[in-house]
N, C-alpha and C positions, 0 to 999 in steps of 0.2 A: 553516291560515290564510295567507292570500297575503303576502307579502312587499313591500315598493314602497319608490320613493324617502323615503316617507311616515318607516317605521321606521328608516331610514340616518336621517334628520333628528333622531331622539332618541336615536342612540346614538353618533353623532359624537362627539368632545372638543370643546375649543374649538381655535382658529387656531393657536395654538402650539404646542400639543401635538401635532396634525394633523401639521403643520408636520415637526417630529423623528420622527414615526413615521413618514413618509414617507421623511426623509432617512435611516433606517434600514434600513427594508426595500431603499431603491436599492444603500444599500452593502453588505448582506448577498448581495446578485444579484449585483454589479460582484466582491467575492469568489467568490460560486459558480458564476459565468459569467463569462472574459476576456471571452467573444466579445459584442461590446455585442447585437452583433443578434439571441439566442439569450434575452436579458435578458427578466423580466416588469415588473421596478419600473425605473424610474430618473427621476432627480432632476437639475434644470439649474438650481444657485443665479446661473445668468448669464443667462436666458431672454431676457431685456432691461432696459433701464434702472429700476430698483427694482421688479422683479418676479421672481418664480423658479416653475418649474412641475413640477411632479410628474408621473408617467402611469405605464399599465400599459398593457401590449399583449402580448395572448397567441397574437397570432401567427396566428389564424382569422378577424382583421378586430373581436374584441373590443376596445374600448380605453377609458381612461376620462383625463382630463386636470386637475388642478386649479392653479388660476392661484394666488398670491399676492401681493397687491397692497398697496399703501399703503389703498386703499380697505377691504379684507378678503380673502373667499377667493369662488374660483368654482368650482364644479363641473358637468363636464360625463360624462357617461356614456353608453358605447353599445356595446348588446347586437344583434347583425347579426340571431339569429336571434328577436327578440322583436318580436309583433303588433305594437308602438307603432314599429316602425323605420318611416320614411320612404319605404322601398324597397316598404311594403307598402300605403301608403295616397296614393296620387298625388303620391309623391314630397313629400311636406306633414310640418312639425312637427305631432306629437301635440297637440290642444288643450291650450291650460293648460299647457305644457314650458316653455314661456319669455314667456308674457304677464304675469307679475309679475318679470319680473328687472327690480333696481332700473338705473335709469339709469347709473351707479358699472359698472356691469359689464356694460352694455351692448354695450362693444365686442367684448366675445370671445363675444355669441354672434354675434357675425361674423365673426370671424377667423376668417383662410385655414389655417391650422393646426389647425384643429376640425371644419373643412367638407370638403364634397364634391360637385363641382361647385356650388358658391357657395351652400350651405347647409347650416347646422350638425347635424352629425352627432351625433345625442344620441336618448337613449328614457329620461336620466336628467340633471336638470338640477337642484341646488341653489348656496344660496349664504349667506354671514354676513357682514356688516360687522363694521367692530371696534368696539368698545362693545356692541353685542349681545351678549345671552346665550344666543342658539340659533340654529340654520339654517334655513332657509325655503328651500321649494319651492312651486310651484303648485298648484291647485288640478284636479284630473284626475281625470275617470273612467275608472278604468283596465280595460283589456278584463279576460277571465276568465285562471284561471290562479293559478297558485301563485306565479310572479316573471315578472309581466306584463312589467316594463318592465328585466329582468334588473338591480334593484337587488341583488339576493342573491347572485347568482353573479358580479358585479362588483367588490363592494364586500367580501364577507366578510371575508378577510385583515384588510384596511385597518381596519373596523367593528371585527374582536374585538380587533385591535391588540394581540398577547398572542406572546411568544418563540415559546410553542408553537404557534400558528396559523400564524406563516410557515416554524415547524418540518415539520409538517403537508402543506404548500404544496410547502415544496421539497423534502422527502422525495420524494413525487409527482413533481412536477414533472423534478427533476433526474434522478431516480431510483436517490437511494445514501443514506447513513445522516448525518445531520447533527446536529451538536453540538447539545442543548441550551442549553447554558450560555454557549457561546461565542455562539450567537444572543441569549443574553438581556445580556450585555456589549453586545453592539453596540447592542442596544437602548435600552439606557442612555447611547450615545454615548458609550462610552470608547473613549479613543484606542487608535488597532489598536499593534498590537505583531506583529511575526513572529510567537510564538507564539502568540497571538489567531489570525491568519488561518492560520497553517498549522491549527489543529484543523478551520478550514471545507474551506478548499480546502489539500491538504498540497504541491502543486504554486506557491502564490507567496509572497512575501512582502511586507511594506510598502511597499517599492519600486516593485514593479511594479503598486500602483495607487496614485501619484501624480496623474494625469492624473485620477481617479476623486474622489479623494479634494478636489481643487481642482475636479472641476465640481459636484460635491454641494454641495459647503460643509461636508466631515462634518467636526466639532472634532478641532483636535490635542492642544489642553490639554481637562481635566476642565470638564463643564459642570455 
C-alpha cells in the first residue's frame, strides 16, 4: 500500500512534542557528528525572530525543513528522485502541494531558504495551527508507486520517533555501534553529562558542544 504525505498526517504528534523530538534527534547528530556538514538532523532555536526551524539533509539533495512559528508549524519536504519533484513536470508544483496552505504560513512557501531558483522545493508539504488537533495537507492525486511523493523515506525516523529508530538510522548511517539507552536519555532531554555523551561519541565531552547545545535550545535543567 503506498505510502504519502496523507499517512505522515495521522502519525505526527502534536507541535510540541514534534518540536523535542526534533531537538533531539539534532543533538544526538551534533554528538555523533563534530563536523556540522556531515550532519542529517539539526535544529536552529534562533532561525529568526520567534521562530526556530528543524531540517534533515542527506546529502544527495534529499531535504525536508520544518518551521515553528507563533502561528503553528510548517512543513516542507523533498524527495529529488520522486515523480512529484518539479525537476520532472515543467519545473511546476505538484497540484494540490500548496493550494490549501493556510495564509499564517504563507510565507515560507516562498522563502528563499525552501526554493530553488524562486520556487519551493517540496513533493511533501503539511502544516497545523495551534489549537488544532491534526495536520493537514492537500488534496493530491498522487502518481503510482509505493512513496510517490518520498513521504516514507523522508519522514520515517521523524514519524516512528522512537530511541530505536534513530538507533537504526545512525547505526547505518554512521556506520559503528550506538548506545541504546544513551540515545533513549537524550530522548527525553536530559541534560548531557560527560558521561552521557562519551557512551555516544567517546571522543567529546560537554564542552565541546556548547556552541551546539545554545543553537538547539537543548535543556540544561530537567524538563
Amino acid at each position: 500500500m503506498p505510502v504519502t504525505v496523507h499517512d505522515v498526517v495521522r502519525a505526527l504528534p502534536d507541535i510540541q512534542v514534534l518540536r523535542e523530538r526534533c531537538r533531539a534527534l539534532a543533538m544526538l547528530d551534533a554528538i555523533m557528528s563534530p563536523e556540522w556538514e556531515l550532519r542529517y538532523y539539526s535544529f536552529d532555536s534562533r532561525w529568526a525572530p520567534d521562530e526556530q526551524m528543524a531540517s534533515m539533509r542527506n546529502g544527495s539533495g534529499d531535504v525536508w525543513s520544518i518551521v515553528f512559528s507563533p502561528a503553528g508549524a510548517f512543513i516542507r519536504g523533498f524527495d529529488h528522485e520522486s515523480p512529484m519533484s518539479s525537476a520532472g513536470n515543467d519545473d511546476e508544483l505538484w497540484p494540490g502541494l500548496v493550494d490549501t496552505v493556510p495564509e499564517v504560513f504563507s510565507a515560507y512557501v516562498d522563502e528563499p531558504a525552501f526554493s530553488c531558483e524562486g520556487r519551493l522545493e517540496a513533493t511533501v508539504c503539511l502544516w497545523r495551527q495551534h489549537g488544532e488537533d491534526q495536520w493537514h495537507a492537500g488534496e493530491i492525486d498522487f502518481p503510482d508507486g509505493d512513496d510517490p511523493d518520498g513521504a516514507n523515506r523522508l519522514f520515517k525516523v521523524l514519524v516512528e520517533g522512537t530511541p530505536a529508530a534513530y538507533q537504526r538510522f545512525a547505526e547505518d548511517y554512521y556506520e559503528t555501534a550506538v548506545d541504546l539507552e544513551a540515545v533513549g536519555e537524550t530522548f527525553a532531554l536530559r541534560p548531557l553529562t560527560d558521561e552521557l555523551v562519551r557512551r555516544l561519541n567517546a571522543d567529546l565531552v560537554v564542552a565541546d558542544l556548547a556552541e551546539d547545545l545554545a543553537e538547539i535550545g537543548y535543556p540544561s535543567r530537567p524538563v
